[in-house]
N, C-alpha and C positions, 0 to 999 in steps of 0.2 A: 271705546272712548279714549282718544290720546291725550297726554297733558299738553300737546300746541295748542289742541283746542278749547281750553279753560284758563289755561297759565294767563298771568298779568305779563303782559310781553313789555318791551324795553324797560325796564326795572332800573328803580337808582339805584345808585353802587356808591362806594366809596373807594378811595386808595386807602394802603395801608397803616400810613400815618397823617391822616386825618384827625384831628383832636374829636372827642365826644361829646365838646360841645355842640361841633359843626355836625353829628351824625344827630343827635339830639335832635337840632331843630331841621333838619330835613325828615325825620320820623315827623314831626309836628306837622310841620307844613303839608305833608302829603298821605298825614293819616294812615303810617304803615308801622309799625311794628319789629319789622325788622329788615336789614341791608345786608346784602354781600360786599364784601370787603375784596377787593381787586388789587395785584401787584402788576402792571404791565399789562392792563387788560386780562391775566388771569385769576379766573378766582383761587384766593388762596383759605378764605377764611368766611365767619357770617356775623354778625352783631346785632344783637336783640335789646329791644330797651330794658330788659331784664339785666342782661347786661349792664348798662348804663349807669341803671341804679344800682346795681350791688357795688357800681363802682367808684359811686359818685361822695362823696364826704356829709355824716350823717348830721341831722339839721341840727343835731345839739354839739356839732361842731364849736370849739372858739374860734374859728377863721372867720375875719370880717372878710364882705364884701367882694374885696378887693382880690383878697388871699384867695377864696374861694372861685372865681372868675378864671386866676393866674392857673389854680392846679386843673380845675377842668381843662382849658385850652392847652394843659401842658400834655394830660396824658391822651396818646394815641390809641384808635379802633385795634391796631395791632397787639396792645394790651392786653385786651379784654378781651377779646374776637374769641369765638371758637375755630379751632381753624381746620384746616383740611374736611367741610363739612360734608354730612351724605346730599349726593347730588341727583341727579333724574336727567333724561333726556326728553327731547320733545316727542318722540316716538313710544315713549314707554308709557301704560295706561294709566288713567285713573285709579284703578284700581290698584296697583301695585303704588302707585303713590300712598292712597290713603293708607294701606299696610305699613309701608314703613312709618309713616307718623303716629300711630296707633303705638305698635310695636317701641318705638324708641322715646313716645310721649315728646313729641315738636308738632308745631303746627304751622309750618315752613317748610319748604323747599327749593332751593336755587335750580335749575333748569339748564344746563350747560352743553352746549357742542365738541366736539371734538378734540380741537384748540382751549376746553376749559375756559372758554369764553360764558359768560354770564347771558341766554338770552331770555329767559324767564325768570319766574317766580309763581309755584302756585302753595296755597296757603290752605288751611282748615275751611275757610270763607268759601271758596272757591268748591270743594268738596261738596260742603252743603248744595252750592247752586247746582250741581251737576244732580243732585241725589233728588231733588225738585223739579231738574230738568225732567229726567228720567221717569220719575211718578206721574207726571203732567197734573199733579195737585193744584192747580191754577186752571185746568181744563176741566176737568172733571169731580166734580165735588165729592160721588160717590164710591166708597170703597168697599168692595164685597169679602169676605178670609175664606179661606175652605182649606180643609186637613183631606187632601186631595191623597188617592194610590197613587205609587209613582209606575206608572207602568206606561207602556206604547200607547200612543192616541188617548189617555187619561184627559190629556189639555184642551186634546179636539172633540172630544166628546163634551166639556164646560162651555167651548167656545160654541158649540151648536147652538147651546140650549139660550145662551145670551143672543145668540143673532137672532133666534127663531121668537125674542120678544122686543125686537129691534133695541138690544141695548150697545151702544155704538161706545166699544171698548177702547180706551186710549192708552194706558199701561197693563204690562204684565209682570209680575216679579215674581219670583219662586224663594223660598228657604228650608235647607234642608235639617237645619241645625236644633229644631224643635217639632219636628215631625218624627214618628215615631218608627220603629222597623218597616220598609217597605211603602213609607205614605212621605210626603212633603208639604208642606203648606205654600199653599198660593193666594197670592192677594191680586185683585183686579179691577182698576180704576174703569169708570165707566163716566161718561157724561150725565147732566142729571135730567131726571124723568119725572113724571108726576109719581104722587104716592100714589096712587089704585096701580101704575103700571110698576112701578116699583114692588109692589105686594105681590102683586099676579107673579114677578118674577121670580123672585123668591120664594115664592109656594110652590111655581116648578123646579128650581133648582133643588130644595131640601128633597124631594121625591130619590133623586138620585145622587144626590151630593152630601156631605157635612160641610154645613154652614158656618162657619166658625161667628161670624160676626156681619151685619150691615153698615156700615157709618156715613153718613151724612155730614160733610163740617164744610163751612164756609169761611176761606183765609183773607175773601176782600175786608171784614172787619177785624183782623189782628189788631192788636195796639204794637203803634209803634213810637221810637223814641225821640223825641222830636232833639234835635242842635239847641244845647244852651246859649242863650242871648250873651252877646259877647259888653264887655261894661266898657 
């Protein structure tokens, strides 16, 4: 999985003396979080609304109004910016993205060419989709665990026994980090089936398998958050 194919492509940008007022309300208007900061078409730097408000003058301020308006539009993204930020190319995985953001605690990343030209952005958000992608948890409601051996044909020997009760597998994931000497855990999404064939499966797989767990979950009824009414 490369980050071309998840990144938020054409990405707004700022120059680098931009006041933060003007980065402010392009975060608003386009619902982002954060912006790379550009000298020349090159990126030089990045600015987070975190930023913004550490930098912004605090409400128990005496500046009226006025005052207050004046110093935002005076100070520049160049300011505040972090600069010479870690970058990614469109070639490089997903997975080496999410590491570095884990690792240096960001949930950003600019996307750059050769030229240090800005042509992405992929984000924490973005992660998620890929990790959803991958599971096919929108296809397949059912998830099986198993504390599987890790040995030659261990996988095709599970996958046998699923096809031979026609369970039409849509993901596979392995981990080895909780598995113990010599075993792995694998999880495997499968499409869903009635319960008596769901039973019947699983009463063949435990014969030669540990079953770690069965789950059942349905995500078309999540709650989600609806847009507050604007006044």
């Amino acid at each position: 999985m490369l980050v071309k194919e998840w990144m938020a492509t054409k990405p707004i940008t700022v120059e680098e003396n931009t006041s933060i007022m003007k980065a402010t309300q392009l975060m608003k208007e386009h619902g982002i979080r954060r912006i790379p900061v550009v000298r020349k078409n090159k990126l030089v730097g990045i600015v987070s609304d975190r930023d913004v408000k550490e930098a912004a003058p605090s409400k128990a301020t005496s500046l009226d109004v006025h005052e207050l308006y004046y110093l935002l539009s005076e100070i520049k993204v160049k300011d505040i910016m972090t600069p010479d930020p870690i970058t990614l190319r469109e070639n490089d995985s997903v997975e080496k993205a999410a590491v570095i953001m884990l690792e240096n605690k960001i949930s950003g990343l600019p996307v750059v060419n050769d030229k240090m030209q800005v042509t992405g952005i992929i984000t924490q958000s973005d992660i998620f989709k890929v990790m959803i992608g991958i599971t096919g948890i929108y296809r397949g409601p059912i998830q099986l665990g198993f504390d599987l051996e890790d040995r030659p044909g261990a996988l095709n020997d599970l996958l046998g026994v699923l096809g031979a009760h026609e369970a039409r597998t849509v993901s596979i994931s392995s981990c080895q980090e909780h598995g113990g000497p010599g075993r792995r855990q694998v999880y495997v999404r499968i499409r869903d089936m009635d319960d008596a064939d769901l039973e019947k499966l699983v009463a063949s797989l435990k014969k030669d398998f540990r079953v770690l767990y069965v789950l059942r979950e349905d995500v078309s009824d999540i709650p989600r958050k609806t847009p507050k009414a604007s006044s």
